[in-house]
C-alpha positions as CSV (number, residue, x, y, z in Angstrom):
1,X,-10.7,-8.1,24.3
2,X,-12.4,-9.0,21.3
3,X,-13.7,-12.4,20.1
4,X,-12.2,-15.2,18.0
5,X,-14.1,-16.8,14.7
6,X,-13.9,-20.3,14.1
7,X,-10.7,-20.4,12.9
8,X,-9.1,-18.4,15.6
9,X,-8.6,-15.0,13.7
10,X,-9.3,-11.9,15.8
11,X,-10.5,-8.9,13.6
12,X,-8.3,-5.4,13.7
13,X,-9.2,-3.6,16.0
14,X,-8.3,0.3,15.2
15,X,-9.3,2.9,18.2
16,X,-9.2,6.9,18.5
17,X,-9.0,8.8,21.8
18,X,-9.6,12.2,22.1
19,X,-7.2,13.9,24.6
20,X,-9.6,15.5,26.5
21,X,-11.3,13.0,29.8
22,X,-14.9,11.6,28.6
23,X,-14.2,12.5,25.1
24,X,-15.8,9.7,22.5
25,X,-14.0,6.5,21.7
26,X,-14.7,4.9,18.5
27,X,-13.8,1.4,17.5
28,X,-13.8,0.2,14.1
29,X,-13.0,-3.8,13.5
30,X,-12.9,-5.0,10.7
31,X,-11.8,-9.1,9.8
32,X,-8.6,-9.3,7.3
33,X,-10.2,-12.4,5.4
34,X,-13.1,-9.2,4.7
35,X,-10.7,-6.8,3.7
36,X,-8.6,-9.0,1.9
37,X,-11.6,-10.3,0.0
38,X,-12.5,-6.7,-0.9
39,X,-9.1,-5.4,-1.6
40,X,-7.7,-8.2,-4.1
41,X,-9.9,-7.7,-6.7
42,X,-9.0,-4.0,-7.3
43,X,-5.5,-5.1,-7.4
44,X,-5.7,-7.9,-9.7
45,X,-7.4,-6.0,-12.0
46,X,-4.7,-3.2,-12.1
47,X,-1.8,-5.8,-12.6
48,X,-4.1,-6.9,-15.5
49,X,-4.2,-3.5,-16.9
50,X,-0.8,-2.9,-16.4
51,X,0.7,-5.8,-17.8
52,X,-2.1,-5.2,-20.8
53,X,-0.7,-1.9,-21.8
54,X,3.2,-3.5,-21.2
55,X,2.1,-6.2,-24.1
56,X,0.7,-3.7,-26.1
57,X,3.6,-1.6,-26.4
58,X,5.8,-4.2,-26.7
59,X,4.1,-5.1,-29.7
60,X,3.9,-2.0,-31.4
61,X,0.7,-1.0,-30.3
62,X,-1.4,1.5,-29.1
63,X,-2.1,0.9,-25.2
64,X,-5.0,2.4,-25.3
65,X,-7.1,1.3,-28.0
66,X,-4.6,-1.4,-29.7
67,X,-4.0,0.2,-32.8
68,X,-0.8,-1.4,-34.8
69,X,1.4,2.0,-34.8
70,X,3.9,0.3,-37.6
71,X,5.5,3.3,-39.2
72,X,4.1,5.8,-37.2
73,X,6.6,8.2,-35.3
74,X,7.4,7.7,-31.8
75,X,6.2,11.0,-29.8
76,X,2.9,10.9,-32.5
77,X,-0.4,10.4,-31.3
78,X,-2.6,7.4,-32.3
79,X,-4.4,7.8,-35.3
80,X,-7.3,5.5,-34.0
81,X,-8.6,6.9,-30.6
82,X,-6.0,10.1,-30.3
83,X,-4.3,9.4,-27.5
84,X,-0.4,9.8,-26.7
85,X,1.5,6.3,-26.8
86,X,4.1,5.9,-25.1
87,X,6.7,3.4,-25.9
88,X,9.8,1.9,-23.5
């Protein structure tokens, strides 16, 4: 049984057995508030990036570095940085 905080939340609790009698146990708890606090960041910033490179191209320009590629062929790479753009 493991311990409320303050506000009543009880952490995960994830737990191995080994199949074996008197083989190790492990617990690992963790609080969600923690791991949501760690987590979110990583995913804001890839809905940033994503929707960065969706504006980008639906401009006309490079995702990667932001270059206008006006009159520039489709399946060509950027002239700025090199890279491959690729277009919707």
């Amino acid at each position: 049984m493991t311990k409320d905080d303050a506000y009543g939340n009880e952490p995960i609790t994830a737990y191995w057995r080994g199949g074996e009698q008197g083989s190790l146990v492990t617990f690992v708890h963790v609080k969600l508030w923690l791991l949501v606090a760690i987590l979110t960041p990583f995913a804001l910033w890839g809905l940033f990036v994503v929707w960065r490179e969706r504006q980008a191209s639906r401009q006309g320009k490079c995702t990667t570095c932001g270059y206008s590629r006006a009159g520039i062929a489709e399946d060509a790479v950027c002239p700025e940085c090199g890279k491959g753009c690729i277009r919707p």
